[in-house]
C-alpha positions in Angstrom: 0.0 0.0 0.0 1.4 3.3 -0.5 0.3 7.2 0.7 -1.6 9.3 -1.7 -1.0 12.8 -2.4 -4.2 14.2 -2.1 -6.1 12.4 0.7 -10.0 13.0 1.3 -9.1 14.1 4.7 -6.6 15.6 6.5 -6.1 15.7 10.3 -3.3 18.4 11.3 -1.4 17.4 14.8 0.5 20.2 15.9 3.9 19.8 17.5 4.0 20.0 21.3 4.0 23.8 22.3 7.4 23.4 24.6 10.1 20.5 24.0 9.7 17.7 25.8 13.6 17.4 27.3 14.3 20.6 28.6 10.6 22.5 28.6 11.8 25.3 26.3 9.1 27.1 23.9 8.2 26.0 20.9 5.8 28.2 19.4 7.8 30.6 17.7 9.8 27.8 16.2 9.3 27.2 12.3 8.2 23.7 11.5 11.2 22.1 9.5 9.3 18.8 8.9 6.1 17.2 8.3 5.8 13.0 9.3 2.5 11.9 7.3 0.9 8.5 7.8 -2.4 7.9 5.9 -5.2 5.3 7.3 -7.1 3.8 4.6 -10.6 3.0 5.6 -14.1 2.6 4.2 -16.4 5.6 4.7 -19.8 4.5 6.5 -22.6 2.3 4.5 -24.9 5.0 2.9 -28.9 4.7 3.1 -30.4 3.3 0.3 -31.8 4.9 -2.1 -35.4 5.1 -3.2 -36.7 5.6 -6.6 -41.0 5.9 -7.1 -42.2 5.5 -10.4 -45.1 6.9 -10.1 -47.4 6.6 -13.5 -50.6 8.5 -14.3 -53.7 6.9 -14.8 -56.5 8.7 -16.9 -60.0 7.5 -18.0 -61.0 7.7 -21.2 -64.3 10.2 -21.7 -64.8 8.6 -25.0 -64.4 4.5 -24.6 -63.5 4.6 -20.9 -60.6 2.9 -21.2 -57.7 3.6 -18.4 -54.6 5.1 -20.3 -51.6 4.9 -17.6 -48.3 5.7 -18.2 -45.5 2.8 -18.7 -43.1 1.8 -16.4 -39.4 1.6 -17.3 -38.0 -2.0 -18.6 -37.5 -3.9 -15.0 -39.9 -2.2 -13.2 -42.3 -5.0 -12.3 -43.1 -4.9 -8.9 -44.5 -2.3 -6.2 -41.6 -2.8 -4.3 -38.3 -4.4 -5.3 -34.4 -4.2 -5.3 -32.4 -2.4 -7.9 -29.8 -3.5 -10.5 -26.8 -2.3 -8.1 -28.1 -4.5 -5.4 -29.3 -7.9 -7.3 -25.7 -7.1 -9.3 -23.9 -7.3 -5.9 -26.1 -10.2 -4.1 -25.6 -12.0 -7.4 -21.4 -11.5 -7.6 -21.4 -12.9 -3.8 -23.6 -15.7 -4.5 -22.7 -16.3 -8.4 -18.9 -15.1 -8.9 -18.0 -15.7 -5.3 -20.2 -19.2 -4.3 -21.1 -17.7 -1.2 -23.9 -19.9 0.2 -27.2 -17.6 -0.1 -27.8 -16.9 3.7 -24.5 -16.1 4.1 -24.4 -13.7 1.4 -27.0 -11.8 2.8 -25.4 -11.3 5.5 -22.1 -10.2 3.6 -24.1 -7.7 1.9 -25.6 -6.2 4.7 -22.8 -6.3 6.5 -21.3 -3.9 3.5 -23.9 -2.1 1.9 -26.1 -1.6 5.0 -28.9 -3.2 3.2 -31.7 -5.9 4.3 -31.8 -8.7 1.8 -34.1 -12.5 1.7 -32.4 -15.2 1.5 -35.6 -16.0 -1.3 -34.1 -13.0 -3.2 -30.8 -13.9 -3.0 -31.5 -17.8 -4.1 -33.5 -16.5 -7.0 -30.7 -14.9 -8.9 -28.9 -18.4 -10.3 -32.3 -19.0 -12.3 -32.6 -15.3 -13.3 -28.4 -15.3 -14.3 -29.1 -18.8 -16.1 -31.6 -17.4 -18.2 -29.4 -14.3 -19.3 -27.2 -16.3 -19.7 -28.8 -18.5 -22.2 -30.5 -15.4 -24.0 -27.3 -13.4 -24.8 -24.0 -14.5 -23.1 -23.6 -18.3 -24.6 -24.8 -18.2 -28.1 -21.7 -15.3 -28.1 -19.5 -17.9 -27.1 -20.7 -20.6 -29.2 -19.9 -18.2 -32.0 -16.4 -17.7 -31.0 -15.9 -21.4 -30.1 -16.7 -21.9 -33.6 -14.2 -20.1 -35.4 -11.2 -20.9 -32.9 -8.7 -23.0 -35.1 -8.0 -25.3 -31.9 -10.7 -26.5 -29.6 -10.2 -29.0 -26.5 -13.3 -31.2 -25.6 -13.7 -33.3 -22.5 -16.8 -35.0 -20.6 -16.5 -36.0 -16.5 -19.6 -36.7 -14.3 -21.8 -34.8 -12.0 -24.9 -34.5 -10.0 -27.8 -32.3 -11.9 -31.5 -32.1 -10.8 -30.7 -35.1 -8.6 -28.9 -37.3 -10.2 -25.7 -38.5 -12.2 -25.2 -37.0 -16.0 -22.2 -36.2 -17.7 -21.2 -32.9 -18.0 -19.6 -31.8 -21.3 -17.1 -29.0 -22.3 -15.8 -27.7 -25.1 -13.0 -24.8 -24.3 -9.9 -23.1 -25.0 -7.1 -20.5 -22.9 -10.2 -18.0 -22.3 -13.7 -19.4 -23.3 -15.5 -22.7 -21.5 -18.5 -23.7 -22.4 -20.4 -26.8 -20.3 -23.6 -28.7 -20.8 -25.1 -31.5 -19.2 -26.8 -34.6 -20.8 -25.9 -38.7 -21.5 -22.8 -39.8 -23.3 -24.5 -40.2 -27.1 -22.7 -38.2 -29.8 -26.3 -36.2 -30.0 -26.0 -34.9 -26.8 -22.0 -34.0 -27.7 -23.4 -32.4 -30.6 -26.3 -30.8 -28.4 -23.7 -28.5 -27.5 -24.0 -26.8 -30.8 -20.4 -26.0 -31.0 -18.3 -29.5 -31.6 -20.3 -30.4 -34.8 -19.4 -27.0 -36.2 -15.6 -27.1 -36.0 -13.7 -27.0 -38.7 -10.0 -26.5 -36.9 -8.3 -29.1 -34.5 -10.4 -31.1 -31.8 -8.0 -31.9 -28.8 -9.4 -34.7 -27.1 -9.1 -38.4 -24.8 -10.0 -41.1 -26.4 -13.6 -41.7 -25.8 -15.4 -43.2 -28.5 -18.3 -40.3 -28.3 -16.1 -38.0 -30.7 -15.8 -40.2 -33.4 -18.5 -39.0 -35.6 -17.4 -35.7 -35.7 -15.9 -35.9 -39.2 -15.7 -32.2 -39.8 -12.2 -32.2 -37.9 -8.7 -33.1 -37.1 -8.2 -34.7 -34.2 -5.9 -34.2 -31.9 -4.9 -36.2 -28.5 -4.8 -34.4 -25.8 -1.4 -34.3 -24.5 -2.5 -35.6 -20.9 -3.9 -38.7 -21.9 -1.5 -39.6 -24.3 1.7 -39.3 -21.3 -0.8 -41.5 -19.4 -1.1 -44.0 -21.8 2.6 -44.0 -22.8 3.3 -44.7 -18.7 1.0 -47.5 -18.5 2.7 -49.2 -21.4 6.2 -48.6 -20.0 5.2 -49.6 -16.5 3.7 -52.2 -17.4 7.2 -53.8 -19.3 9.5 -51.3 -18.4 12.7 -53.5 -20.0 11.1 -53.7 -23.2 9.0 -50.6 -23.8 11.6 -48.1 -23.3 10.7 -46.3 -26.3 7.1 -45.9 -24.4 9.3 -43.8 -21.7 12.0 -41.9 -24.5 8.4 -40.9 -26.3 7.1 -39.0 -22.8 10.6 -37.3 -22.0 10.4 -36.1 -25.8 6.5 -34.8 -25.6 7.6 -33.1 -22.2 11.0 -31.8 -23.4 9.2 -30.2 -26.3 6.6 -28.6 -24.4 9.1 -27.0 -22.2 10.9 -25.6 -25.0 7.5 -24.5 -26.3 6.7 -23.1 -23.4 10.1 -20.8 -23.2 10.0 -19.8 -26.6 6.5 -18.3 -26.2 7.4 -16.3 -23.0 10.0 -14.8 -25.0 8.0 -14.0 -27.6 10.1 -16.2 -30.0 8.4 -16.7 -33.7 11.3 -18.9 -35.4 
């Protein structure tokens, strides 16, 4: 942490108006030096704020129909929470996987501001759906045109019970769905059947349809297999072993020339 120049407050603490050692006065003396330390600190939670909509409601003398003016987008209810509250409920509970109680309490704790545990739990249905509306078909779009794509399935527990869960990903996007093990739930994924780069993947048999690319083994797998074969006749599969140094060697070397931004 270091000391700002222009701190929100200042406190002046004036030197002692005689010296401590011998008692002589001080308060003539010019100051030669100023010692600053700075405390860094939140300011106090401010009240929320309060916004009425209030929209006008007029009969019609002709038909009698009620013509009322039309709330903003969002505004559903007679009394709700904002988009700067949900936002932060929903990064405690949805970014940070804070359990819901306890990130009422976090939030109050902070922001000074009452919150339901109902409220709170509500948010992973209303994220999933944004989510689904805008956020994923975006990265299905860039998944698409990525030249190198890595694709892997692993179980897990949805709606009560066991399902695979699928991924297709690279360095920055991941993008998971959950279903059996049939190539029409791989291809559900509406990103794998698309491809038309590298697929880096283990050898299960799901991917095989998937004509529409080259694929790749994924370098994890593939040092596992080579082990199993030299452990399991380590005398005569050396060349099992001499393979995984190579693979490893070359990665390493891979690894050092990209840091240094090496292009040859």
């Amino acid at each position: 942490m270091w000391q700002v120049e222009v701190p929100d407050h200042r406190i002046a603490i004036p030197a002692p108006a005689s010296c401590p050692g011998c008692a002589a006065p001080l308060v003539e003396v010019p100051v030669t030096v100023v010692r600053r330390r700075q405390v860094f600190d939140l300011p106090e939670p401010a009240p929320i704020e309060v916004t009425e909509y209030a929209a006008e409601v007029k009969p019609c003398p002709g038909c009698g129909i009620k013509a009322a003016g039309v709330f903003p987008a969002g505004v559903k209810s007679p009394a709700q929470y904002g988009p700067e509250v949900t936002a932060k409920v929903a990064d405690a509970v949805l970014g940070h996987h804070i359990p819901v109680h306890r990130a009422t309490l976090l939030v109050m704790e902070l922001r000074a501001v009452y919150l339901s545990a109902g409220f709170a739990a509500s948010l992973r249905g209303r994220a999933a759906r944004l989510l689904e509306e805008a956020f994923l078909p975006a990265v299905r779009a860039l998944l698409v045109t990525a030249p190198v794509v890595h694709a892997d399935e692993t179980f897990t527990r949805t709606a009560g019970a066991t399902r695979y869960l699928h991924v297709a990903a690279t360095e920055h996007l991941s993008l998971r769905h959950t279903g059996d093990c049939s190539a029409a739930v791989i291809d559900a994924g509406q990103v794998l059947p698309y491809l038309s780069g590298v697929l880096v993947r283990d050898g299960y048999a799901g991917y095989t349809h998937l004509d529409n690319v080259l694929h790749a083994w994924c370098g994890a797998h593939l040092l596992r297999d080579l082990r199993g074969i030299h452990e399991a006749d380590p005398e005569g599969q050396l060349w099992a072993r001499a393979m995984a140094d190579t693979l490893l060697g070359a990665h390493r070397l891979a690894a050092t020339a990209r840091q240094r931004a090496v292009t040859r």
